[in-house]
TORKOL-4160 file (C-alpha; in steps of 0.2 Angstrom, whole numbers, padded with zeros to 4 digits, m for minus):
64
<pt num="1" X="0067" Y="m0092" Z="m0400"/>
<pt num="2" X="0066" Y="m0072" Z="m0397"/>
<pt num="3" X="0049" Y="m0063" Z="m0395"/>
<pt num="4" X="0051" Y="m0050" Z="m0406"/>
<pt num="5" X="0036" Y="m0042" Z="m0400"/>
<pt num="6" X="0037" Y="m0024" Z="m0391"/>
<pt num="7" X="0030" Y="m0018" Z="m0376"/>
<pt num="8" X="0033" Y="m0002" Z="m0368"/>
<pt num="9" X="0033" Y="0002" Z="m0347"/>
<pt num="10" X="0032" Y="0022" Z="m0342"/>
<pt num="11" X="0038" Y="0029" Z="m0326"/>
<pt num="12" X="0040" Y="0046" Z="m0321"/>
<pt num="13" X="0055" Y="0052" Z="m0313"/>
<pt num="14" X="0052" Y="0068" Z="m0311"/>
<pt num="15" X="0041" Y="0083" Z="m0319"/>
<pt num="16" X="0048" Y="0083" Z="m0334"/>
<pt num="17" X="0058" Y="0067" Z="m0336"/>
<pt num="18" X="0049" Y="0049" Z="m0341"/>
<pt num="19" X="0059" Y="0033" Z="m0340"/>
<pt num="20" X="0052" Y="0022" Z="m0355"/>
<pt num="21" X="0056" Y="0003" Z="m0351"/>
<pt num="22" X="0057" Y="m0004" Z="m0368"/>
<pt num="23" X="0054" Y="m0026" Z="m0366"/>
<pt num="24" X="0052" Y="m0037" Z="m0382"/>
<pt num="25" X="0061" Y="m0037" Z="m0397"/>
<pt num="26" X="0069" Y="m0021" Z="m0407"/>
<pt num="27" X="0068" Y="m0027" Z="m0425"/>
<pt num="28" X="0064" Y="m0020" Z="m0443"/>
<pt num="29" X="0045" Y="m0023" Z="m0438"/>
<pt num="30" X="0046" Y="m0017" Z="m0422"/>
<pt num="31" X="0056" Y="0001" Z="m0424"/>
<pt num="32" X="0042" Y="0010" Z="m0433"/>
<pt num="33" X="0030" Y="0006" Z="m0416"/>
<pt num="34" X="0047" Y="0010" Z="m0405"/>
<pt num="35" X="0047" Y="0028" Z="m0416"/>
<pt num="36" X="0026" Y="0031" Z="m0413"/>
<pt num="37" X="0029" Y="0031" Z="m0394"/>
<pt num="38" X="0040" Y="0041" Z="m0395"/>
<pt num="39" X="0036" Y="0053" Z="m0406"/>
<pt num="40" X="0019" Y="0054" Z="m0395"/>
<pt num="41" X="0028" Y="0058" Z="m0382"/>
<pt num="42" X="0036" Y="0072" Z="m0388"/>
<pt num="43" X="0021" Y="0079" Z="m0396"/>
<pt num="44" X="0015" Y="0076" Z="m0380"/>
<pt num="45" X="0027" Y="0092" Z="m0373"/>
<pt num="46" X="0039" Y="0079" Z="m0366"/>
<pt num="47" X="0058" Y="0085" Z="m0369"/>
<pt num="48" X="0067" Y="0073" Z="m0359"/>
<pt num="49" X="0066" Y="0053" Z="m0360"/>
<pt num="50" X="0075" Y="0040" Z="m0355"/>
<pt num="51" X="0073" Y="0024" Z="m0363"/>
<pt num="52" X="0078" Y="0010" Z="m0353"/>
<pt num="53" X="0082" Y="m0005" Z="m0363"/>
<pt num="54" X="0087" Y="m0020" Z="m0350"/>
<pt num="55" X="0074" Y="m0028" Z="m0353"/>
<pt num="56" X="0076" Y="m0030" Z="m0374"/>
<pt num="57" X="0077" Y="m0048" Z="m0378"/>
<pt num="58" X="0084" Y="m0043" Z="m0396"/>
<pt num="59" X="0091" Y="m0031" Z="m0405"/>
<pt num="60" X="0096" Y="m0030" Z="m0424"/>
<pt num="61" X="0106" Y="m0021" Z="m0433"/>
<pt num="62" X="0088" Y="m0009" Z="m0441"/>
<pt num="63" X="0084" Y="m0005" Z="m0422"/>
<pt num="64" X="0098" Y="0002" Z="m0416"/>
């Protein structure tokens, strides 16, 4: 059975540039918390992400 759970792992690469390891599931209850993080970040003044999803167990169809 998948965990559809989420949970996100930040890195810094450089300066400017933040590497979000995304683990867990990416699902219709899972995307509007995937969306927040990164949303913060940009309010946040970051401009350049990276997300990293190696570690996603699942993905549907409504998280991609």
């Amino acid at each position: 059975m998948y965990n559809f759970g989420m949970q996100f792992h930040y890195h810094e690469v450089q300066n400017d540039v933040i590497v979000i390891a995304a683990d867990g599931g990416l699902n219709q209850q899972t995307a509007n918390q995937f969306m927040d993080e990164i949303l913060a970040l940009v309010e946040g003044g970051i401009t350049s992400i990276i997300i990293d999803c190696d570690k996603l167990s699942y993905i549907s169809s409504f998280g991609i």
